[in-house]
C-alpha positions in Angstrom: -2.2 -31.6 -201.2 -5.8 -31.1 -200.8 -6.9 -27.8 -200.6 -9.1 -28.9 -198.0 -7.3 -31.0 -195.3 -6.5 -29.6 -192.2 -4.7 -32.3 -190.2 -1.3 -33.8 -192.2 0.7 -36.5 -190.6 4.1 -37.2 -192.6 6.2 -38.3 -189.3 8.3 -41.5 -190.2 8.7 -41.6 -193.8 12.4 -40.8 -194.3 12.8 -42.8 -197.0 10.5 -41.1 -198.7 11.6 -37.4 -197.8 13.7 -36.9 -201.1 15.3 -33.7 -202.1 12.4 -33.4 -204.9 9.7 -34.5 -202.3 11.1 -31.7 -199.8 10.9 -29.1 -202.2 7.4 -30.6 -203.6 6.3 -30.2 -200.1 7.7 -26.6 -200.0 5.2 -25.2 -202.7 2.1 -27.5 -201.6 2.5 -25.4 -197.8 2.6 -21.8 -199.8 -0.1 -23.0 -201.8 -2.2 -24.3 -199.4 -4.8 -22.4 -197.2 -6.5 -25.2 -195.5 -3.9 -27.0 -193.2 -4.2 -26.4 -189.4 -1.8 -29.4 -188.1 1.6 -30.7 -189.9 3.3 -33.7 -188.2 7.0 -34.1 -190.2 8.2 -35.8 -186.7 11.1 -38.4 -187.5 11.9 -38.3 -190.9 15.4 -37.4 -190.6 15.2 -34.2 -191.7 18.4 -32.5 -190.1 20.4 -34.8 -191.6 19.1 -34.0 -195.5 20.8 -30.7 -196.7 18.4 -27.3 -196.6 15.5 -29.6 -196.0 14.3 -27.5 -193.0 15.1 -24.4 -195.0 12.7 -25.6 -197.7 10.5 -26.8 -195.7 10.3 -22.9 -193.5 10.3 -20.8 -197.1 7.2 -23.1 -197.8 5.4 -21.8 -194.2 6.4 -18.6 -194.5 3.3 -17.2 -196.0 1.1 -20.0 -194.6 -1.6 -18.3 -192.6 -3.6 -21.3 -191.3 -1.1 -23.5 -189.6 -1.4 -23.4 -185.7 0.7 -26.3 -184.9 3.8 -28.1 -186.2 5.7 -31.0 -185.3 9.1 -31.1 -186.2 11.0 -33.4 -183.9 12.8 -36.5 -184.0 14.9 -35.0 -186.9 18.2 -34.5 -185.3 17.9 -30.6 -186.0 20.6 -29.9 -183.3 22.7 -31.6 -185.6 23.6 -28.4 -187.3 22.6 -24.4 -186.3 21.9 -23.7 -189.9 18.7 -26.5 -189.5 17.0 -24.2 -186.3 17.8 -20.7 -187.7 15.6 -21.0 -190.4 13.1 -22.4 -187.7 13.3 -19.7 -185.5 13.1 -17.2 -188.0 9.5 -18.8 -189.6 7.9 -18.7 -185.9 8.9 -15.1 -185.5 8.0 -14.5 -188.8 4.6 -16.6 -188.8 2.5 -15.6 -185.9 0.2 -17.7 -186.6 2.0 -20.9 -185.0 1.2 -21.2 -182.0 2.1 -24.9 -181.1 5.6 -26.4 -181.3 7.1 -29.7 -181.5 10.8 -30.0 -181.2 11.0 -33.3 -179.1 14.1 -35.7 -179.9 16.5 -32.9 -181.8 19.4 -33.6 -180.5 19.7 -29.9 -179.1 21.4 -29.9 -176.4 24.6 -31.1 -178.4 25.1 -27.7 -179.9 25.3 -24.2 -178.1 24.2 -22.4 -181.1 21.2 -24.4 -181.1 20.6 -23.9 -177.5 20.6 -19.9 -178.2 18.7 -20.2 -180.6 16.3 -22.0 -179.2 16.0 -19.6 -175.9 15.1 -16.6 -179.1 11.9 -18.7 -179.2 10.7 -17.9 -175.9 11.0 -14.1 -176.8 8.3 -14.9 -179.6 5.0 -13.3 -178.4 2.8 -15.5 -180.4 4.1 -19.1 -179.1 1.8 -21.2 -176.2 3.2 -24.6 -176.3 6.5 -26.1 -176.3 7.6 -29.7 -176.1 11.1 -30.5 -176.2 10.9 -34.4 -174.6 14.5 -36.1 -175.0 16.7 -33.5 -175.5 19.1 -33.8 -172.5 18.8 -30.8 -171.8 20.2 -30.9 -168.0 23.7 -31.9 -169.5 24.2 -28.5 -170.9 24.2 -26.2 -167.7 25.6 -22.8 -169.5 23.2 -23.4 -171.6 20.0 -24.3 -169.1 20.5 -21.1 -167.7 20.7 -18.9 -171.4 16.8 -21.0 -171.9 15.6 -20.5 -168.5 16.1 -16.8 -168.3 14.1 -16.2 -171.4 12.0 -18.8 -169.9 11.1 -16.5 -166.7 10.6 -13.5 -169.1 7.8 -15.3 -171.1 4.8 -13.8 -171.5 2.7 -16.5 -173.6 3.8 -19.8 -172.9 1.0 -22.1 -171.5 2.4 -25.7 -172.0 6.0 -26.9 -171.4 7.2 -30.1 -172.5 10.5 -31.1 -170.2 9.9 -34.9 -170.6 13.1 -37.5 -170.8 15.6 -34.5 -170.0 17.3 -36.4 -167.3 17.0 -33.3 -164.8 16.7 -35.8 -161.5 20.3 -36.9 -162.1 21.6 -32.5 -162.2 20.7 -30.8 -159.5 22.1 -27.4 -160.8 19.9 -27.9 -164.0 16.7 -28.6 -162.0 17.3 -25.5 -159.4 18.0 -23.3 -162.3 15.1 -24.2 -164.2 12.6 -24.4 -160.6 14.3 -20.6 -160.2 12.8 -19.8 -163.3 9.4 -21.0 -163.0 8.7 -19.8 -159.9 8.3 -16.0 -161.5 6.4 -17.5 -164.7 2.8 -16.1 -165.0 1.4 -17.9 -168.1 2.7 -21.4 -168.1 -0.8 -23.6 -167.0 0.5 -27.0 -167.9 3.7 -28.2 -167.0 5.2 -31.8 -167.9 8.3 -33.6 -166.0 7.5 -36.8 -166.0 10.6 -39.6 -166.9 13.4 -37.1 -165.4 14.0 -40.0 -162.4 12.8 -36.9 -160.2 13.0 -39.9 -157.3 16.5 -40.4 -157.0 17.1 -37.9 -154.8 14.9 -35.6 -151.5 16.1 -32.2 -153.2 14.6 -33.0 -156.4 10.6 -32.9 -154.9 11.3 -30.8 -152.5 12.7 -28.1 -155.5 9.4 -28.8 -157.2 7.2 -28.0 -154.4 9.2 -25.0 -153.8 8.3 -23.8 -157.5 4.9 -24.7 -156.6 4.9 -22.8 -153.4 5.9 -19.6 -155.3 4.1 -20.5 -158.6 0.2 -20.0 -158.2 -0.6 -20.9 -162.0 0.1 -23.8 -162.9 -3.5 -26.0 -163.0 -1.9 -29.2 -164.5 1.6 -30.8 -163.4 3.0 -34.1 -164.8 5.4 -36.0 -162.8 4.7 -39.3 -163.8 7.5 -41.8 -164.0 10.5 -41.0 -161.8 10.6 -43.3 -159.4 8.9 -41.1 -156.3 8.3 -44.1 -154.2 11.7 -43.9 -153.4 11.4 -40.6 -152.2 9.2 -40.2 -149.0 10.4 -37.3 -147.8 10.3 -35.4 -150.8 6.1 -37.0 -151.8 5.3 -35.7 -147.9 7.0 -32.4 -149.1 5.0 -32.1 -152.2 1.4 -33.1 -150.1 2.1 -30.4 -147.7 2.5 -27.7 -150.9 -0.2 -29.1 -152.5 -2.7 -28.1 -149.7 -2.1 -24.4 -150.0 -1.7 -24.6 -154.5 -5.4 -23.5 -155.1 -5.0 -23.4 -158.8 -3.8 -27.1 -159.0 -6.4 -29.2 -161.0 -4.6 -32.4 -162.5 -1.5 -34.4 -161.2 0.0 -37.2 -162.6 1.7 -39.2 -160.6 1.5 -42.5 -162.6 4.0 -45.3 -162.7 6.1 -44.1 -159.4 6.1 -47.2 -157.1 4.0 -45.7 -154.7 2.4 -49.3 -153.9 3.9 -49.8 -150.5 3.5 -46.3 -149.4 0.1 -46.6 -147.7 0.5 -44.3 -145.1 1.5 -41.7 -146.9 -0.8 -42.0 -150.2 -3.9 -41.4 -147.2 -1.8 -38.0 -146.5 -3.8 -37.1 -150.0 -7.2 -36.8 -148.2 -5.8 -33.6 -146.2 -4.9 -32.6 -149.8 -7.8 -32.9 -151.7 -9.7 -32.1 -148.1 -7.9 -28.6 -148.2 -7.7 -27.9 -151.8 -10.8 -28.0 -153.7 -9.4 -27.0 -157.2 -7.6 -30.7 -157.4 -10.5 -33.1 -159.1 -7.6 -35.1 -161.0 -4.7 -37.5 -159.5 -3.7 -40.0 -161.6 -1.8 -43.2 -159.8 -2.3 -46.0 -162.2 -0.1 -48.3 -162.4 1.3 -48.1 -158.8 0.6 -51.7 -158.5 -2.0 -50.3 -156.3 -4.9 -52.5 -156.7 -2.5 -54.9 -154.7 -2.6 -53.5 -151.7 -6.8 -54.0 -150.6 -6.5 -50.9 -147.7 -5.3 -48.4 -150.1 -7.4 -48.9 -152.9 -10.5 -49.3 -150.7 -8.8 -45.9 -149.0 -9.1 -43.9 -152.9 -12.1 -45.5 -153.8 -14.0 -43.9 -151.0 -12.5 -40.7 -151.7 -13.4 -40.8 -154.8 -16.7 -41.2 -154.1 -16.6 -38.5 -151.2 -14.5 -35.7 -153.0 -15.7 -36.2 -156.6 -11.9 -37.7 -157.1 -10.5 -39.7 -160.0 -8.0 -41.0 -159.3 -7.5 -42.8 -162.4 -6.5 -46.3 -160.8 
């Protein structure tokens, strides 16, 4: 490994990941004093016996590495794959970006635990765990969310493809825990089919009403168009979130809604912090009075809207 690279991308080579290339890997990372990024992302890894572990012993006296990328590799396989995890972040301070996306942890409690000790570390600041199911395991949910609420660092949180729109319980326990959170700037549900039901929005701009911090909120994807009372519920919070910069709202059906999409000009009228909504593909562009409608916003607020 070169003693000068800083971004490595190894995600997708399982094949290749062989018990001599793991541990090759292992002493290149204690060696190396250069690399800021390491993407290992799908390469079956939890399935491959003390891979993680020698992967971990390798990072453990790595002092340059800010993020790492470790999903996709079916860690929640075993508990013995996320111990050693756990025990390099609280360990390495210096990582500071997480990936754990696609692990498969929400089919062991250990793992679960385990991963709630994370949010005790005081050096981590962003977390992605997209496609983890985590709304099936509700014990759990709650275990993760109360560590969640204590958090002190956190700035990004990752909650894509977790199904919370279809568990109710999950989604209040995890809104409960939010609305006390004091770091957390940048929050992602989007694809959690938020849309199926008025609760679900009206949860969210609950959390939003009591949550002042978060500038950036993704809710792209779950089918909000079917949801009108719950999108009129989220304007009406929106007017009053000051910190609110970016919200994605992308690929929700909201093409035939046109009376309620102009509800966003008393938004963005009120609340002067919110310079990005993203509503592409809406199917939009189809309907002539509301795209006319957000293209002379756009042009009166300073908008983009992103269509």
């Amino acid at each position: 490994m070169s003693k000068s690279i800083q971004n490595v991308a190894l995600w997708g080579n399982e094949e290749h990941f062989t018990p001599e290339c793991i541990k090759s890997l292992s002493e290149s990372l204690k060696l190396n004093h250069s690399v800021k990024v390491l993407n290992l992302g799908d390469n079956g890894l939890g399935l491959k016996k003390k891979a993680i572990k020698h992967i971990c012993k390798g990072l453990k006296g790595n002092h340059t590495l800010t993020t790492l990328n470790i999903g996709g590799n079916n860690i929640g396989i075993s508990h013995k794959n996320l111990k050693p995890l756990i025990k390099l972040i609280k360990i390495n301070k210096n990582i500071t970006n997480l990936g754990l996306g696609s692990s498969s942890l929400a089919m062991n409690h250990v793992c679960m635990k385990l991963l709630s000790s994370l949010l005790k570390n005081n050096s981590l600041t962003h977390l992605s765990l997209p496609n983890n199911s985590l709304s099936e395991q509700v014990d759990m949910m709650k275990v993760f969310c109360d560590a969640l609420a204590m958090n002190k660092t956190l700035v990004l949180l990752n909650l894509e493809y977790n199904g919370f729109g279809k568990n109710f319980v999950a989604l209040k326990i995890l809104c409960e825990s939010l609305r006390g959170q004091t770091t957390l700037k940048t929050l992602d549900l989007g694809n959690n089919f938020l849309g199926e039901k008025p609760i679900n929005l009206i949860l969210i701009s609950e959390t939003l009403a009591f949550n002042k911090g978060i500038k950036e909120l993704s809710l792209g994807n779950n089918f909000l168009g079917k949801n009108k009372e719950g999108l009129i519920n989220l304007f009406e919070v929106l007017k009053e979130h000051h910190r609110l910069e970016t919200l994605e709202l992308e690929v929700n059906g909201l093409g035939e809604l046109e009376d309620d999409i102009k509800k966003l000009e008393d938004v963005v009228n009120k609340n002067k912090m919110l310079t990005v909504i993203n509503l592409s593909d809406n199917q939009l562009e189809k309907n002539k009075g509301i795209y006319g409608f957000l293209k002379e916003m756009e042009k009166k607020y300073g908008m983009d809207f992103k269509i």
